[in-house]
C-alpha positions as CSV (number, residue, x, y, z in Angstrom):
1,X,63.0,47.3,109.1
2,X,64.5,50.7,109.8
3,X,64.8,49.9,113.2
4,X,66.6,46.7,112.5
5,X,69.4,48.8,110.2
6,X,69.6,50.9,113.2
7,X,70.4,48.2,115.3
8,X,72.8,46.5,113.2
9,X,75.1,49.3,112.5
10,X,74.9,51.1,116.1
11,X,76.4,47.6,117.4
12,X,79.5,48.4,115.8
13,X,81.9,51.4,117.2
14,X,84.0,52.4,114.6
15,X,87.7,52.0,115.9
16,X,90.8,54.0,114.3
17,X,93.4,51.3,113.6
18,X,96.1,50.7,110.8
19,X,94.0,49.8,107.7
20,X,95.0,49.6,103.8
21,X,96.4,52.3,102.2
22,X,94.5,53.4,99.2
23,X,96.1,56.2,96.5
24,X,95.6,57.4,93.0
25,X,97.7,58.7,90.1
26,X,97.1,60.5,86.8
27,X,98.3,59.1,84.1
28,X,97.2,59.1,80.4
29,X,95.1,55.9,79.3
30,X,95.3,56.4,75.6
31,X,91.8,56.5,75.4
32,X,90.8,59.0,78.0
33,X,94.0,61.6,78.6
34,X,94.0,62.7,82.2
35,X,91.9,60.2,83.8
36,X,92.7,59.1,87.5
37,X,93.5,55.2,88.2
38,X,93.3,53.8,91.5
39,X,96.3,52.1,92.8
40,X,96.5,49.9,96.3
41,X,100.3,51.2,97.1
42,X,102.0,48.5,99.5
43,X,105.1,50.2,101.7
44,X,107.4,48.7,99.0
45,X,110.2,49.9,96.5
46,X,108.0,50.0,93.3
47,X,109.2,52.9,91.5
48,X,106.5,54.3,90.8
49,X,105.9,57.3,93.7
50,X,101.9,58.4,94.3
51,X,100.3,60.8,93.4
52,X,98.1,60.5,96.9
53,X,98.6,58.4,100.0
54,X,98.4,58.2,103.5
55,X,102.1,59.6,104.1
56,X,101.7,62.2,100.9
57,X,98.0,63.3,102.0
58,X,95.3,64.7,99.0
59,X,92.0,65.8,98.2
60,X,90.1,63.1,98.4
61,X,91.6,61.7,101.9
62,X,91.8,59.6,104.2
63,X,94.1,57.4,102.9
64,X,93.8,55.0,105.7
65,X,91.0,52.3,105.2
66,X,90.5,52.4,108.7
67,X,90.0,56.0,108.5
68,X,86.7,55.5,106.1
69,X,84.8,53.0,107.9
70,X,82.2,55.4,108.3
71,X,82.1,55.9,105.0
72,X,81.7,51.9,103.8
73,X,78.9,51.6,106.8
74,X,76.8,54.3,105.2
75,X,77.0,52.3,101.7
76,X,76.2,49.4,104.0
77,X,72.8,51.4,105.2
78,X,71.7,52.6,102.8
79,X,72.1,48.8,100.9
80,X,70.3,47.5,104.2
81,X,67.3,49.8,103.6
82,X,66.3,48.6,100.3
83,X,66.7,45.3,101.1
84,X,69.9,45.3,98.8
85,X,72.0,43.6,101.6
86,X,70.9,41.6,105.1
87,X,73.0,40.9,108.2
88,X,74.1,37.5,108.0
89,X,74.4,35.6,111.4
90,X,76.4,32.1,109.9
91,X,78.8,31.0,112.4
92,X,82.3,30.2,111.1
93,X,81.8,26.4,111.7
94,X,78.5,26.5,109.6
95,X,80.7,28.4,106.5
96,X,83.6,25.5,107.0
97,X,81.1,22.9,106.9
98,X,79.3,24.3,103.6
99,X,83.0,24.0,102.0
100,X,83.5,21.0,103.3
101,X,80.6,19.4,101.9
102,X,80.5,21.1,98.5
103,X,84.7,19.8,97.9
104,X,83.6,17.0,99.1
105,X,80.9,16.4,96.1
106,X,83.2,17.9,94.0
107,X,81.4,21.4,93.7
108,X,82.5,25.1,93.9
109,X,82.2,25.9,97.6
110,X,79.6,29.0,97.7
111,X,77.2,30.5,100.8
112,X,74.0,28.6,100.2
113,X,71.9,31.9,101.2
114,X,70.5,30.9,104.2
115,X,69.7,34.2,106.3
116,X,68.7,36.0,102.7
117,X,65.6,35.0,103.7
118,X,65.6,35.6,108.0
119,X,61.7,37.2,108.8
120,X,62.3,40.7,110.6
121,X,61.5,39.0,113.6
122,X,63.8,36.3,113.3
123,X,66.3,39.0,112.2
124,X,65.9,41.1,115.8
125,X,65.5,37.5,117.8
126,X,69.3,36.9,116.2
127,X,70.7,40.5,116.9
128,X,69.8,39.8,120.3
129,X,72.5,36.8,120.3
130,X,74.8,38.5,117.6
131,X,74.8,41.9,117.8
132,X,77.3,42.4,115.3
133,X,76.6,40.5,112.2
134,X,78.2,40.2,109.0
135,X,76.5,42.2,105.8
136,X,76.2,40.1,102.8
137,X,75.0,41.8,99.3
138,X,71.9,40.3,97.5
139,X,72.6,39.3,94.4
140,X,70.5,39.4,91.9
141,X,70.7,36.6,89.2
142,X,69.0,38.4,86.0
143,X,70.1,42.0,87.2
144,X,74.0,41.2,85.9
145,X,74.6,43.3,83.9
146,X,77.1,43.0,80.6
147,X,79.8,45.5,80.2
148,X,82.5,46.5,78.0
149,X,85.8,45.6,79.4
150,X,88.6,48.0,78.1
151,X,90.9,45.0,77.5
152,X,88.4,42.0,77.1
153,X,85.7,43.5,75.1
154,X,82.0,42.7,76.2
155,X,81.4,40.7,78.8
156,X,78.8,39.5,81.1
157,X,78.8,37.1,83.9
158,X,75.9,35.7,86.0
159,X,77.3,35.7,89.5
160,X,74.0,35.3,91.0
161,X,73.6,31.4,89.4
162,X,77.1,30.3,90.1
163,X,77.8,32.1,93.9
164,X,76.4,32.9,97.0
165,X,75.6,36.2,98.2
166,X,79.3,37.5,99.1
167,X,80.3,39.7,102.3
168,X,80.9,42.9,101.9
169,X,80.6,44.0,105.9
170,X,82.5,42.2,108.1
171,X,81.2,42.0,111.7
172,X,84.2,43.8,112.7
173,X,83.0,46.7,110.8
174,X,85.5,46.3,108.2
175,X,84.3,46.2,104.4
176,X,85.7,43.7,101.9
177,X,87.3,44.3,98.8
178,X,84.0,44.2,97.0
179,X,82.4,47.3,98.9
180,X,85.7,49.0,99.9
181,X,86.7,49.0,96.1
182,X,83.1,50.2,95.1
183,X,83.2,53.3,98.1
184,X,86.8,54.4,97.6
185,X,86.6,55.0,93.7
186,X,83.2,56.4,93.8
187,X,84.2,59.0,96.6
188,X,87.8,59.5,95.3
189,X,85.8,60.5,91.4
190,X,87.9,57.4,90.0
191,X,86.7,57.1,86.4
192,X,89.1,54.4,85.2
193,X,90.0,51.1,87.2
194,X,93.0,49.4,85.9
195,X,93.5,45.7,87.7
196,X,94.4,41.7,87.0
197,X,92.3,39.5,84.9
198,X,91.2,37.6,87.6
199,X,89.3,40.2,89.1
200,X,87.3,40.3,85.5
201,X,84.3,38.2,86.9
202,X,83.9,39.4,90.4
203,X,83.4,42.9,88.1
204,X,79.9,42.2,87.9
205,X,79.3,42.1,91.5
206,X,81.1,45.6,91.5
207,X,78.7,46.6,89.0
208,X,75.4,45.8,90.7
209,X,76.7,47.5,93.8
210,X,77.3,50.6,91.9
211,X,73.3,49.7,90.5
212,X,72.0,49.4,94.3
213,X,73.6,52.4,95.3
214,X,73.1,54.6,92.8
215,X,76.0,55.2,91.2
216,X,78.0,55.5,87.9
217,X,80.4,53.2,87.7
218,X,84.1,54.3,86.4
219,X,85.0,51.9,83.0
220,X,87.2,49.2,83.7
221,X,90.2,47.5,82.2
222,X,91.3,43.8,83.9
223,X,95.1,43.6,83.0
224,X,97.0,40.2,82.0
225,X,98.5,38.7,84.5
226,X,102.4,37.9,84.9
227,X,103.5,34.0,84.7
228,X,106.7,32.2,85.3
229,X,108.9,31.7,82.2
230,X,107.1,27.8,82.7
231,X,103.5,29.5,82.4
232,X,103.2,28.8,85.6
233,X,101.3,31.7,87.9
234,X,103.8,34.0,89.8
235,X,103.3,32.8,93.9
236,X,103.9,34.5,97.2
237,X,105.2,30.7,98.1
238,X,108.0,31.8,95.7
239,X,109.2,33.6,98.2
240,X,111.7,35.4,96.0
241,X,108.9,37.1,94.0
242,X,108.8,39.8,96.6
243,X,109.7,43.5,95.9
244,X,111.8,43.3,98.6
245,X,113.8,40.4,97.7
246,X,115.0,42.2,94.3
247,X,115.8,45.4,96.5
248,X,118.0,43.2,98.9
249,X,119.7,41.5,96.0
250,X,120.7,44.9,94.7
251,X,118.2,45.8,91.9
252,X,117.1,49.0,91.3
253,X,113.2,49.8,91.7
254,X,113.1,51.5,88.3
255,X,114.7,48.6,86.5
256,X,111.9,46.0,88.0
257,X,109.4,48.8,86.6
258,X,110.7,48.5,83.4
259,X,111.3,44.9,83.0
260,X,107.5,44.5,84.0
261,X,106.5,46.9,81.4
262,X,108.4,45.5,79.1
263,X,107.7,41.8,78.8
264,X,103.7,42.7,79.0
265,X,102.0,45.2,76.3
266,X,100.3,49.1,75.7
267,X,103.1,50.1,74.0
268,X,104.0,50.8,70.4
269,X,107.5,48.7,70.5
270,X,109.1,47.1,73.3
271,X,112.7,48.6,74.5
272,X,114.8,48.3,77.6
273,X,115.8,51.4,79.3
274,X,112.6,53.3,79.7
275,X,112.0,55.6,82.3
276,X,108.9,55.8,84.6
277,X,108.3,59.1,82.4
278,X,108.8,57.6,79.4
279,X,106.7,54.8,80.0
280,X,104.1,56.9,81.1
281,X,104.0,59.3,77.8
282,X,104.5,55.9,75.7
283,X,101.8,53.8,77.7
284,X,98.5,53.3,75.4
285,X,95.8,51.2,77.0
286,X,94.3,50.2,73.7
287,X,97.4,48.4,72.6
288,X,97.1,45.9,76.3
289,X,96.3,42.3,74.9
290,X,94.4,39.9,76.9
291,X,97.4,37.6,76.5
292,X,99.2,37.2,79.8
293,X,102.7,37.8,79.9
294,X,105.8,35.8,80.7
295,X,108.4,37.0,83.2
296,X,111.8,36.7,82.4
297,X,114.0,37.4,85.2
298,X,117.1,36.7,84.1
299,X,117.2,39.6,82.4
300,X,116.6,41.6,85.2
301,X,120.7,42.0,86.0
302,X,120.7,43.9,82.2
303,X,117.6,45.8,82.9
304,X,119.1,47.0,86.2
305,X,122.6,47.7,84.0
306,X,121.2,50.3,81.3
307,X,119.4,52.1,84.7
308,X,122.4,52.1,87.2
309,X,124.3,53.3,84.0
310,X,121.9,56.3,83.6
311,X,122.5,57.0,87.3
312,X,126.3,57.1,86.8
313,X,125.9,59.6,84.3
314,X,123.6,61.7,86.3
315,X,126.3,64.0,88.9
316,X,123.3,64.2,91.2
317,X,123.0,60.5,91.5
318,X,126.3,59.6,91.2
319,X,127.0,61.5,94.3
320,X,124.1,59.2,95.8
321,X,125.7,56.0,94.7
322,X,129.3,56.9,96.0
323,X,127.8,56.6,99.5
324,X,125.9,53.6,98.5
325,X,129.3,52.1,97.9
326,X,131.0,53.4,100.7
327,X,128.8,51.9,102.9
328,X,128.9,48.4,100.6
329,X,132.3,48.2,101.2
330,X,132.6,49.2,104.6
331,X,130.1,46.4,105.5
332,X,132.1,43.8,102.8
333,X,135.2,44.6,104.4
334,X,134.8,45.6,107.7
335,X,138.2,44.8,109.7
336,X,140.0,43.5,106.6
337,X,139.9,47.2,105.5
338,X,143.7,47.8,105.1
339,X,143.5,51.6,103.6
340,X,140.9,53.9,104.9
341,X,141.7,55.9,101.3
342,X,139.7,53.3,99.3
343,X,136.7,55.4,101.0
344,X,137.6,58.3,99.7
345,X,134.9,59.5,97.6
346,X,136.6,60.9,95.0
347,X,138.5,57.4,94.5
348,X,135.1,55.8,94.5
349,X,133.7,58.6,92.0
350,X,136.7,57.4,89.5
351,X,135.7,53.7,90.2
352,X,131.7,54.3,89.2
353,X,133.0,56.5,85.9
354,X,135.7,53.9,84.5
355,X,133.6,51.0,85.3
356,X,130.2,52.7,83.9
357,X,128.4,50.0,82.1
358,X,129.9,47.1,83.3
359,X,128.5,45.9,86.2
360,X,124.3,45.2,86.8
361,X,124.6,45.9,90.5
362,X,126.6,48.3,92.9
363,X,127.5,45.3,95.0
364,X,129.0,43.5,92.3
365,X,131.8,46.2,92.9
366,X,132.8,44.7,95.7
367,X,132.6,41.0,95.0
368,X,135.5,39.0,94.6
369,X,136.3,40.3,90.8
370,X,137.0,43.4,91.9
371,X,138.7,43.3,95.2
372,X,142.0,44.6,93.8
373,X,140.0,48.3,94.5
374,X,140.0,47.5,98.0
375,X,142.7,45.6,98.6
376,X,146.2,45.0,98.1
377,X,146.6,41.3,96.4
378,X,149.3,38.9,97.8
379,X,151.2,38.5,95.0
380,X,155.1,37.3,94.6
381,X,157.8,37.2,92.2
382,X,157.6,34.0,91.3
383,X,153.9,34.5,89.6
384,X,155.0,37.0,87.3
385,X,158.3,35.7,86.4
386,X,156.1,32.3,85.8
387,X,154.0,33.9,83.3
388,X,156.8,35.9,81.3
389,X,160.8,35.9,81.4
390,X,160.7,39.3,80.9
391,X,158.6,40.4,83.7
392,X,161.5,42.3,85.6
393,X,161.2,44.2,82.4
394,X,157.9,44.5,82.1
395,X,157.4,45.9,85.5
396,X,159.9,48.5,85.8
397,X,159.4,49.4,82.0
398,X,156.0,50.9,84.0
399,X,157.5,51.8,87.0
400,X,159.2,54.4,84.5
401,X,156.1,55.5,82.8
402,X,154.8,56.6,86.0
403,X,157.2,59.4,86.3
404,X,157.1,60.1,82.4
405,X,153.4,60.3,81.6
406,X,149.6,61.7,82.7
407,X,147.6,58.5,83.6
408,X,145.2,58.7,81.0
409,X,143.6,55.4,79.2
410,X,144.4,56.9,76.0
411,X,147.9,57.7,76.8
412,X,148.6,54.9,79.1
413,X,147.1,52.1,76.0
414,X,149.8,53.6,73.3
415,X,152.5,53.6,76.0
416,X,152.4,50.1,76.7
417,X,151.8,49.2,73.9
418,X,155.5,50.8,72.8
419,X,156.7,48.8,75.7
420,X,155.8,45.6,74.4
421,X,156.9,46.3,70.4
422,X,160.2,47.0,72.4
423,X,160.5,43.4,73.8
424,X,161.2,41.0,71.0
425,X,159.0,38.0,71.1
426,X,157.0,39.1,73.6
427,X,153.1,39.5,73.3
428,X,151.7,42.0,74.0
429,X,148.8,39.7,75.3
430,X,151.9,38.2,77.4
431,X,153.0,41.7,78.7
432,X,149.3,42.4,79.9
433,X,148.9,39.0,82.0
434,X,151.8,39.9,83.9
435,X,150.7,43.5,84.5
436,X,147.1,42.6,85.3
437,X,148.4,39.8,88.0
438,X,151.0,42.6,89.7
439,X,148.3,45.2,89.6
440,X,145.1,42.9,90.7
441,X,146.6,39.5,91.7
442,X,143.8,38.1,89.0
443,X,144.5,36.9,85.4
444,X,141.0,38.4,84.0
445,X,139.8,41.7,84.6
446,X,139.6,45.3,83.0
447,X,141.9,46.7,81.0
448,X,145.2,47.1,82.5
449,X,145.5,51.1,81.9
450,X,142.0,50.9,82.9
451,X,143.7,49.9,86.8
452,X,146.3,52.3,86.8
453,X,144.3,55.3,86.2
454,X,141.7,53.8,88.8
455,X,144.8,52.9,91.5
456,X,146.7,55.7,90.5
457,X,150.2,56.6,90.1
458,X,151.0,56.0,93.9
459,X,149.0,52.6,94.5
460,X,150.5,51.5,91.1
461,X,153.9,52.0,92.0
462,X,153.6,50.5,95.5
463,X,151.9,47.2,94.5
464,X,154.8,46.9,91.6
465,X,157.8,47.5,93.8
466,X,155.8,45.5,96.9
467,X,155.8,42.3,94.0
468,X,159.6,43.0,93.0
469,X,160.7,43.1,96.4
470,X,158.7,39.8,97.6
């Protein structure tokens, strides 16, 4: 039989290609401070950085899972010598036909076993045709064993009754999740696996691998899963479910963190606003329910507000997000840019500190509501003098302020609002519309001294005088 194990893993040249990534963080589990979780990190804006990884490197590298095959195929021996696993030489069409004719009985497709039972000679007359088969794992029906879940509680399913023996070697040399998942966290000292529910019963699998090879299993905890508002299971077919998608509609990685977080459990009180360090000093596992959670993405755009506003107020990420909005408006613009100034990333600084708060993305800055900070509006005489009789007032009462006063909110809200007790039976509300529409060419918007300190004296002044002399 030793030659035959020989044989089967000699056929296969392990080849350095692109494989998974695999990396770990520390983070505190509530019931075990310090203890190292395996994470899968895909090349996408999650937020949450690792601790290890192919790029970042580590102590328990590669990070590459085509860097370890040699580490999965001497699991795979070593399972193949004590008759824990056998080379499996089932031809695709054989495996399609198998499901084929279990759905069509109405039964749970599984591997009915066959070449668990292939003679040695039978095995070596097959190598001779195949050299590289697939590995399958043996299991073993009264040998699964029960376990306590750190989530579920005790828990024990008999695998071996309700599947066939599952691949864990592909003939390609490449391990399934099964054996990769087993090899990884033994060899990078993992000693607690965090993952979804529906991983829960393949566990036991995991579990008599660990048994067959010899090892101590880390403790696991199988997470609830995430559902559509509709309970409905989240889908790749979604399409807009993708990390990707949110970062190409403008959200920010740390609010899609925290909105995750927030609308599942392990933590004393749900709150919006929580940073990845906060999360991570507040996280407890022993508070995760088994109840899955629903996803509620329309409040994502508020989620993404309290974080962009933390960002604002951060000088060292402000300066970050005035050239995220340079280049947001450059791109929006493009030709129809009339005054290279509105780049100017002082004016764009003032723009991100007066509107702090109000907008959920940084490209909502340069969406129609707000195109006043870009560009001059087209706006004539006529408007104004259609919304008030007094606008010819009105406007050159603040063409006069400009030379009199600091453009300050403050100042600039009791100013005008002296300008307005000065017009008899006039609004203020009145004297407001007609500024806003001069100033932005919009009837709704921020506050009106809120635009003149943004535009500033000069900008103010010429979009006036451009209105009066139209």
């Amino acid at each position: 039989m030793a030659v035959l194990v020989k044989r089967v893993l000699l056929a296969r040249r392990l080849r350095a290609a692109s494989g998974d990534p695999t990396g770990r963080r520390e983070a505190s589990l509530g019931i075990d401070p310090g203890a190292a979780v395996r994470v899968r990190f895909a090349p996408s804006p999650t937020g949450i950085p690792p601790d290890e990884s192919p790029r970042r490197g580590g102590p328990v590298g590669p990070y590459l899972q085509s860097q370890r095959l040699e580490l999965y195929a001497q699991a795979t021996e070593a399972l193949l010598k004590t008759g824990a696993a056998y080379p499996c030489f089932c031809s695709t069409q054989r495996l399609e036909l198998l499901k084929k004719e279990a759905l069509r009985n109405r039964q749970t497709p599984r591997y009915d076993n066959r070449c668990r039972s292939l003679s040695p000679t039978q095995v070596a007359q097959k190598l001779a045709e195949t050299p590289k088969p697939a590995i399958r794992f043996r299991l073993q029906e009264e040998a699964a064993p029960a376990f306590r879940d750190l989530v579920h509680g005790w828990t024990r399913h008999a695998v071996g009754s309700v599947e066939g023996d599952p691949v864990i070697l592909k003939s390609d040399g490449f391990p399934t999740y099964h054996l990769a998942c087993v090899v990884d966290d033994h060899h990078m000292g993992i000693s607690h696996v965090l993952r979804g529910s529906e991983w829960l019963v393949s566990t036991a699998k995991h579990l008599l691998l660990y048994q067959a090879l010899g090892w101590q299993p880390p403790r696991f905890a199988h997470l609830p899963l995430l559902l559509n508002q509709d309970g409905s299971k989240l889908s790749k077919r979604q399409g807009d479910i993708f990390l990707e998608h949110f970062a190409d509609a403008g959200f920010l990685p740390e609010a899609l963190l925290d909105i995750v977080t927030n609308c599942g459990s392990g933590f004393t009180e749900n709150q919006m606003g929580r940073t990845l360090p906060q999360l991570i000093e507040q996280f407890d596992l022993t508070r995760v329910i088994c109840h899955s959670a629903l996803l509620d993405l329309d409040k994502l755009p508020e989620f993404n507000r309290l974080h962009l506003l933390r960002q604002v107020r951060s000088e060292t990420q402000r300066r970050q997000l005035v050239g995220e909005l340079q280049a947001l408006v450059e791109a929006a613009l493009g030709d129809q840019l009339q005054d290279p100034g509105v780049l100017d990333p002082a004016y764009l600084e003032r723009i991100l500190l007066l509107r702090q708060g109000h907008f959920c993305r940084l490209r909502d800055l340069v969406s129609p509501e707000y195109s006043y900070l870009w560009t001059r509006p087209a706006v004539r005489r006529v408007q104004l003098d259609a919304l008030s009789e007094k606008a010819d007032v009105i406007t050159k009462g603040v063409l006069g302020l400009l030379d009199e006063v600091a453009l300050t909110q403050d100042v600039l809200n009791r100013e005008l609002k002296k300008l307005s007790e000065g017009l008899a039976g006039t609004k203020h509300s009145h004297v407001m519309k007609v500024l806003r529409v001069a100033l932005s060419g919009q009837l709704q918007g921020p506050p009106v001294a809120e635009m003149m300190v943004t535009l500033g004296p000069k900008e103010v002044r010429e979009r006036i005088q451009k209105v009066l002399s139209s």
